[in-house]
Backbone bond lengths (Angstrom), bond angles and torsions (degrees), N, CA, C in turn:
res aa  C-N    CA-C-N  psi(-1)  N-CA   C-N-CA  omega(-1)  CA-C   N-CA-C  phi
1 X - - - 1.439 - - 1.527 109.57 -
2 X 1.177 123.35 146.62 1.444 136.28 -174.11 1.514 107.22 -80.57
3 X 1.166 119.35 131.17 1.422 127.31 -170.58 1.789 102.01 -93.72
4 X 1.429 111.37 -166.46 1.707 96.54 -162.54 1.772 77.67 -94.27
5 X 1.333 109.35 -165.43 1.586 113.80 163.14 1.598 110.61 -111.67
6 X 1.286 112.94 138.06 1.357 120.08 -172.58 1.750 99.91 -115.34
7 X 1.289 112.59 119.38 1.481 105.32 161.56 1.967 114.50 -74.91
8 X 1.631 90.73 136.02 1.468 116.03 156.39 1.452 101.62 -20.60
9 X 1.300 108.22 114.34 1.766 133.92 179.99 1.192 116.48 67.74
10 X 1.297 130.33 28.17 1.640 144.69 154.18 1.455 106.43 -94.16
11 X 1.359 117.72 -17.50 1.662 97.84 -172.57 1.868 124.33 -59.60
12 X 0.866 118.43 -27.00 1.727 146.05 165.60 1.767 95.26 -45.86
13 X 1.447 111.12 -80.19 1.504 103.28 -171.63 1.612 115.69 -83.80
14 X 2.037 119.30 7.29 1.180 105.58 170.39 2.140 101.05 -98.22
15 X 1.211 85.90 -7.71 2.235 78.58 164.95 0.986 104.45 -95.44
16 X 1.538 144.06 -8.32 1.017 133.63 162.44 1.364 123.65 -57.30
17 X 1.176 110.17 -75.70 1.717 125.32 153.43 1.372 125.66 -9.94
18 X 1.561 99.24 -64.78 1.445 114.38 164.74 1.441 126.01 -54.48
19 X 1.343 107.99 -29.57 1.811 126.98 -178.81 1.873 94.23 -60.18
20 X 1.716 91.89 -76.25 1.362 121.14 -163.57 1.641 106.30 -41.72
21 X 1.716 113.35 -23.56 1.643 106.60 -174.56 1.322 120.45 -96.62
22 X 1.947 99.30 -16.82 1.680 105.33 156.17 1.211 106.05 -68.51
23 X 1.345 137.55 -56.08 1.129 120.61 162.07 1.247 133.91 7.32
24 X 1.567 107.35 -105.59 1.288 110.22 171.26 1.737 118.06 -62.41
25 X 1.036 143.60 19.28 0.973 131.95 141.42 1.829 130.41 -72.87
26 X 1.318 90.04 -26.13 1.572 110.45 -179.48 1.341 103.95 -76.86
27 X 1.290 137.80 -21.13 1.060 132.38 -132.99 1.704 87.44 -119.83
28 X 0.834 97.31 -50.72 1.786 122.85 173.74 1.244 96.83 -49.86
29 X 1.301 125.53 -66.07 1.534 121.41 -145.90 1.570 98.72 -95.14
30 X 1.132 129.10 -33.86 1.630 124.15 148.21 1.011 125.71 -30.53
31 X 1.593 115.47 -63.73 1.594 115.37 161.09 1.473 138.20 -19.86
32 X 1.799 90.52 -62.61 1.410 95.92 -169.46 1.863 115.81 -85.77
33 X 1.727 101.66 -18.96 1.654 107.67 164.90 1.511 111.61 -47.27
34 X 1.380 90.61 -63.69 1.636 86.62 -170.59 1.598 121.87 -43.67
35 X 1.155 115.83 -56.84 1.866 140.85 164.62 0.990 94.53 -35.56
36 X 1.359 134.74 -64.40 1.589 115.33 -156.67 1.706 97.77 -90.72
37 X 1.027 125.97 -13.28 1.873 116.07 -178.75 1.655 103.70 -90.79
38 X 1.860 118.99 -5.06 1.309 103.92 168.93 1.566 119.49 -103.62
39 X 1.689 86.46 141.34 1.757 96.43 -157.73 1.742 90.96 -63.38
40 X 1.422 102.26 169.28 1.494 127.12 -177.33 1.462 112.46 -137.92
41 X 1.339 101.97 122.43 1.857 130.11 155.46 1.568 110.80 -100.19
42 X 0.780 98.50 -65.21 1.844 104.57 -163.29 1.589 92.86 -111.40
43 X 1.243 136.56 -35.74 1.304 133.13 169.98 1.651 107.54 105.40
44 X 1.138 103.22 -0.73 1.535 114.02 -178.33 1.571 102.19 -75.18
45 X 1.278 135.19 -47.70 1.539 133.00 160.45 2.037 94.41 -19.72
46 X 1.058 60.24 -89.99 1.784 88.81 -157.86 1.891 114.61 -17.66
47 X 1.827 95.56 -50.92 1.378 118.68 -177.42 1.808 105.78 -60.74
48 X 1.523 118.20 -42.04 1.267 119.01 -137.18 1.804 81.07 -96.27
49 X 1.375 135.61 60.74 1.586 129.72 -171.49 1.434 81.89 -121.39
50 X 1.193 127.42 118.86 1.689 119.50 167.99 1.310 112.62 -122.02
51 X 1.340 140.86 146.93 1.462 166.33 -150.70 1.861 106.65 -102.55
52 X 1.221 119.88 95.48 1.660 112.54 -166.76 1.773 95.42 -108.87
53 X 1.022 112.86 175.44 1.771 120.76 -165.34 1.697 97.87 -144.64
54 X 1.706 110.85 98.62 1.048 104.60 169.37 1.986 106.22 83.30
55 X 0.725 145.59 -10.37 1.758 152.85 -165.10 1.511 107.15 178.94
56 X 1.397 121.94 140.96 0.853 121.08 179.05 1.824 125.79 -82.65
57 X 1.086 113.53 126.20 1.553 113.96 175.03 1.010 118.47 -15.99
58 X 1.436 121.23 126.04 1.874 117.80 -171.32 1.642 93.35 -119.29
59 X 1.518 123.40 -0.58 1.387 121.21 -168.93 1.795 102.08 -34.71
60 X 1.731 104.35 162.30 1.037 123.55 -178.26 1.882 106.99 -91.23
61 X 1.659 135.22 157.82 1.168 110.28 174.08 1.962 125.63 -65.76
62 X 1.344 94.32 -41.78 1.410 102.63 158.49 1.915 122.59 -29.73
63 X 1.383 104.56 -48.89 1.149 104.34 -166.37 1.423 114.03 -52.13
64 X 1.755 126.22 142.44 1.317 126.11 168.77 1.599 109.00 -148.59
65 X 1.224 104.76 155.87 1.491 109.81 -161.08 1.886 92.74 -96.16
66 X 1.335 113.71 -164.30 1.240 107.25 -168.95 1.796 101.35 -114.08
67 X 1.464 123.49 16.65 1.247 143.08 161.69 1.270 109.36 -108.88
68 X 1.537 137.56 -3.56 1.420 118.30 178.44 1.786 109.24 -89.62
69 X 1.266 109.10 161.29 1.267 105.57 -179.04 1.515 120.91 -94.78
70 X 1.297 124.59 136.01 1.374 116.13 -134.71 1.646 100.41 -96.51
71 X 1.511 145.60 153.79 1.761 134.18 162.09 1.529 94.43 89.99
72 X 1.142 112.66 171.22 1.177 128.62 158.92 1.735 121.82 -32.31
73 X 1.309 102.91 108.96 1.586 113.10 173.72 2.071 111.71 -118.66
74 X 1.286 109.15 122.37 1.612 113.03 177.96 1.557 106.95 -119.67
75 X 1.470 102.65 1.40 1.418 95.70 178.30 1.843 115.76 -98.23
76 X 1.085 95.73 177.90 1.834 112.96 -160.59 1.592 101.61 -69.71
77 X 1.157 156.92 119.11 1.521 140.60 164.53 1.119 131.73 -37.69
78 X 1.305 146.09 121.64 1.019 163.02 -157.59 1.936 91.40 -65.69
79 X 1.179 122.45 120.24 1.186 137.73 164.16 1.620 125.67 -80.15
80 X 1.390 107.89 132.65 1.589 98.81 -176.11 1.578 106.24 -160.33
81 X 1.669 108.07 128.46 1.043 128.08 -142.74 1.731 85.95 -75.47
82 X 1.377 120.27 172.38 1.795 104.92 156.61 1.378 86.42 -123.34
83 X 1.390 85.70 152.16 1.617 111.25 173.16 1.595 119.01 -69.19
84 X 1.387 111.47 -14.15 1.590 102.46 168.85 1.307 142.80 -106.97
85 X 1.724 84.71 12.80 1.632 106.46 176.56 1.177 118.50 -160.82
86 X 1.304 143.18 -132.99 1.361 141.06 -155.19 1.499 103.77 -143.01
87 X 1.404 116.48 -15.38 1.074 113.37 -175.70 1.645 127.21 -104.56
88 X 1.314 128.43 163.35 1.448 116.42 -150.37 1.564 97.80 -119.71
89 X 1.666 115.95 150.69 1.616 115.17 -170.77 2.175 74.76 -118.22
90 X 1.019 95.99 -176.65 1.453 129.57 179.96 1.655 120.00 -127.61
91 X 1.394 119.40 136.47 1.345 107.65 -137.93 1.562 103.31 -87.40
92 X 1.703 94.23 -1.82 1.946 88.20 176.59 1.385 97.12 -123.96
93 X 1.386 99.41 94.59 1.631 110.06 155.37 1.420 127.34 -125.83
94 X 1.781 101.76 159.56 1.393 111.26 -165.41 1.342 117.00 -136.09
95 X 1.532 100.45 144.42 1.980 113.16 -150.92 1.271 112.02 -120.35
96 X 0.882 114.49 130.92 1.734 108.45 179.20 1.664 111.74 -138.76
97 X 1.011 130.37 91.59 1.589 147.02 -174.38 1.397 88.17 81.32
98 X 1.398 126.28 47.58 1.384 116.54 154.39 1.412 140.47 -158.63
99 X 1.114 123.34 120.17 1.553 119.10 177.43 1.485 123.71 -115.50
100 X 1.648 64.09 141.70 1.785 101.82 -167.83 1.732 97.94 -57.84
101 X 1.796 101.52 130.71 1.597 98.36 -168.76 1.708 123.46 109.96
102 X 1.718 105.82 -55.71 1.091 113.41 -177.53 1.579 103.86 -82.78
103 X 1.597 137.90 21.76 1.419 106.97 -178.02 1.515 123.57 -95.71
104 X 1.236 105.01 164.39 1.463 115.48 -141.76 1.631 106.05 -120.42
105 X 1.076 119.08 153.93 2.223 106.01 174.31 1.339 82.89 -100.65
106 X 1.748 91.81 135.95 1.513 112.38 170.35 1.364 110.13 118.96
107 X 1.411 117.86 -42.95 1.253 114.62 162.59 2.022 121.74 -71.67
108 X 1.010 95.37 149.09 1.827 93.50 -175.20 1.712 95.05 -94.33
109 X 1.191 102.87 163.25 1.630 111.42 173.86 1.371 92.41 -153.24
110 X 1.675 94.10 128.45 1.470 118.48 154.57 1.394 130.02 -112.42
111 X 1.459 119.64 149.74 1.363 126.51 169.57 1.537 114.61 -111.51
112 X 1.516 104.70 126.92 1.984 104.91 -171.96 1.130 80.66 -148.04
113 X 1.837 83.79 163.13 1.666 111.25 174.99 1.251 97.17 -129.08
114 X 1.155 101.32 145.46 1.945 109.46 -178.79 2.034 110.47 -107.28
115 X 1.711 97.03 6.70 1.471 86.19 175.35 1.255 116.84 -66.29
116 X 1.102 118.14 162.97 1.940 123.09 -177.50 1.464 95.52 -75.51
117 X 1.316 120.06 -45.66 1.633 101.75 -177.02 1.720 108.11 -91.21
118 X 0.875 149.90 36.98 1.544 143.30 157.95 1.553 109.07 -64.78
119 X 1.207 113.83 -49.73 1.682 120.07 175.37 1.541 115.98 -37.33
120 X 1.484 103.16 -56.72 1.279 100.89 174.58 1.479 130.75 -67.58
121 X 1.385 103.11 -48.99 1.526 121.67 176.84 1.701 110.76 -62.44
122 X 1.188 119.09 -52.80 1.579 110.86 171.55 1.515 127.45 -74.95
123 X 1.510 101.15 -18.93 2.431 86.02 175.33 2.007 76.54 -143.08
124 X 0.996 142.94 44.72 1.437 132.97 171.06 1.361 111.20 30.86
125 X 1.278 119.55 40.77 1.655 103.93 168.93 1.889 103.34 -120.89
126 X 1.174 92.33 -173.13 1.415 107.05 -164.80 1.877 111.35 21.01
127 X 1.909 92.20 80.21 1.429 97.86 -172.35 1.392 125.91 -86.11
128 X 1.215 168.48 117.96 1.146 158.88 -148.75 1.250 116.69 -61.19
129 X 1.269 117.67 170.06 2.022 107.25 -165.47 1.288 86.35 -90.75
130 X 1.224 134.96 -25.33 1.571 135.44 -160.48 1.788 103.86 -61.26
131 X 1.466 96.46 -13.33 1.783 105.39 -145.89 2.012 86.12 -98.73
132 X 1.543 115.06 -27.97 1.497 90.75 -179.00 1.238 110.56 95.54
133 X 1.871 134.03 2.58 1.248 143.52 -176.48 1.406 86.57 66.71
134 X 1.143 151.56 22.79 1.639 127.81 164.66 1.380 108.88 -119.39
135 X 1.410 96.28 144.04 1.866 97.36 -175.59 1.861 94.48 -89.50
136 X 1.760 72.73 155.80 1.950 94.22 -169.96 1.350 110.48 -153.92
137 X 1.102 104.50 123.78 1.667 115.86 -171.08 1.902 100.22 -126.34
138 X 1.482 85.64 -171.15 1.585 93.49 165.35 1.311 93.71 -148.38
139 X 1.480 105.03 150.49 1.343 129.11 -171.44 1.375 125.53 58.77
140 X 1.437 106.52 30.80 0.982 120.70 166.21 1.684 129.89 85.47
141 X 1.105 118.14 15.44 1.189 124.15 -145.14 1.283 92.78 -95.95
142 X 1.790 104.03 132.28 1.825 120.71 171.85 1.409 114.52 -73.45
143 X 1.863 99.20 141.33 1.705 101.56 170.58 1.470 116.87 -39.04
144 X 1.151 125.44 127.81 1.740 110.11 159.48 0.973 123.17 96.06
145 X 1.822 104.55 10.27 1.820 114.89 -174.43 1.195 108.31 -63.40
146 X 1.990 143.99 -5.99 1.121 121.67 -179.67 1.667 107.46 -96.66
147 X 1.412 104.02 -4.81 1.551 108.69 168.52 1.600 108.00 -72.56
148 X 1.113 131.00 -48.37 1.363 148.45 -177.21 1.417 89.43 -51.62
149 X 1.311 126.88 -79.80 1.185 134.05 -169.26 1.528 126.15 -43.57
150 X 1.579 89.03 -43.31 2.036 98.42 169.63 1.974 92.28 -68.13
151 X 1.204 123.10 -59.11 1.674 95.21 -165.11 1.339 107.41 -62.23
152 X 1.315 146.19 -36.56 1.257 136.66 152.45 1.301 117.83 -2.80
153 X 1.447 96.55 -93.79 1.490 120.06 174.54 1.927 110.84 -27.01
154 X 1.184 126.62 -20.84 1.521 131.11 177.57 1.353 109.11 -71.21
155 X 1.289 109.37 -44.66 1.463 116.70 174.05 1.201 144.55 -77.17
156 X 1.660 98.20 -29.77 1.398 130.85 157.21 1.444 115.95 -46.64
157 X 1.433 102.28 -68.59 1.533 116.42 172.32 1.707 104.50 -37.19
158 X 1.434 104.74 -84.86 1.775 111.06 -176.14 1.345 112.06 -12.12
159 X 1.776 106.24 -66.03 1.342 113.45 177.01 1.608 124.03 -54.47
160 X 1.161 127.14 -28.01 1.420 145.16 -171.54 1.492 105.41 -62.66
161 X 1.933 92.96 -60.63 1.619 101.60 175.38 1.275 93.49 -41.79
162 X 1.342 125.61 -100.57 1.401 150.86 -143.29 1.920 95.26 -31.99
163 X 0.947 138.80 -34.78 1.294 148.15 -158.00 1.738 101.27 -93.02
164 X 1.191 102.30 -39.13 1.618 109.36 173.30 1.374 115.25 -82.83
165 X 1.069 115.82 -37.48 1.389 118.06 161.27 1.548 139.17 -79.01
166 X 1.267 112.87 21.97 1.586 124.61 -156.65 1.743 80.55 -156.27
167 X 1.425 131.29 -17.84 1.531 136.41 152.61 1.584 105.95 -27.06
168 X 1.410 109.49 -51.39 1.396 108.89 -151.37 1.586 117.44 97.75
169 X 1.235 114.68 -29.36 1.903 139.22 177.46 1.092 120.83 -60.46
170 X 1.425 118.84 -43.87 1.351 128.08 -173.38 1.365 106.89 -131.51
């Protein structure tokens, strides 16, 4: 497949580009893994996953953006492909020093939840006494699924490149 054409002394800001769109694909599709692999009661787990740029999200629980869905949510997130890559965002997401689009290599990006029970429910540690020392989810969900999910995501990526680059685009 024919690659784009780069003029002599653009190659620097056309791997850049190319960096910056794995990027946000990673970033995207991290997002929405995590969201859809956390189990749901009230849906507040699931909702309260926010996207930080460089520092991690300090949001408050109260806080809501003007795309989240507001009260009690038990349903699945609305999935949505992006048009500039392969990878999928979820339709209630939340940003804090960051926009979706603008990411950059060099900057770090994190995803946290500030609920009091995420600790337990995502890697089973520091479990509540209420819990009996035994971890307890719904729908089944394994200790440590956002660890699972980050080595995922290694492979994902690899493959991502290879797909962007065999585009013809980059």
């Amino acid at each position: 497949m024919k690659g784009p054409t780069i003029k002599l002394g653009d190659e620097g800001a056309h791997c850049e580009d190319s960096f910056n769109a794995l990027l946000h694909a990673v970033v995207l599709e991290s997002d929405a893994r995590l969201k859809l692999a956390t189990p749901v009661d009230t849906g507040r787990l699931r909702n309260a996953w926010t996207i930080g740029q460089n520092s991690a999200p300090k949001h408050g629980d109260g806080v809501k953006t003007k795309n989240m869905p507001k009260g009690r949510s038990t349903t699945k997130p609305v999935v949505i492909a992006d048009s500039a890559t392969q990878a999928v965002r979820t339709e209630s997401q939340r940003y804090e020093g960051y926009t979706r689009g603008n990411e950059k290599v060099g900057n770090n990006y994190i995803i946290a939840n500030n609920m009091e029970y995420a600790e337990p429910v995502a890697f089973g540690t520091n479990l509540p006494r209420s819990w009996g020392g035994t971890y307890r989810s719904k729908q089944n969900a394994v200790p440590g699924y956002p660890e699972l999910i980050a080595k995922g995501m290694e492979k994902w990526a690899q493959a991502e490149w290879s797909r962007m680059a065999n585009s013809g685009k980059y």
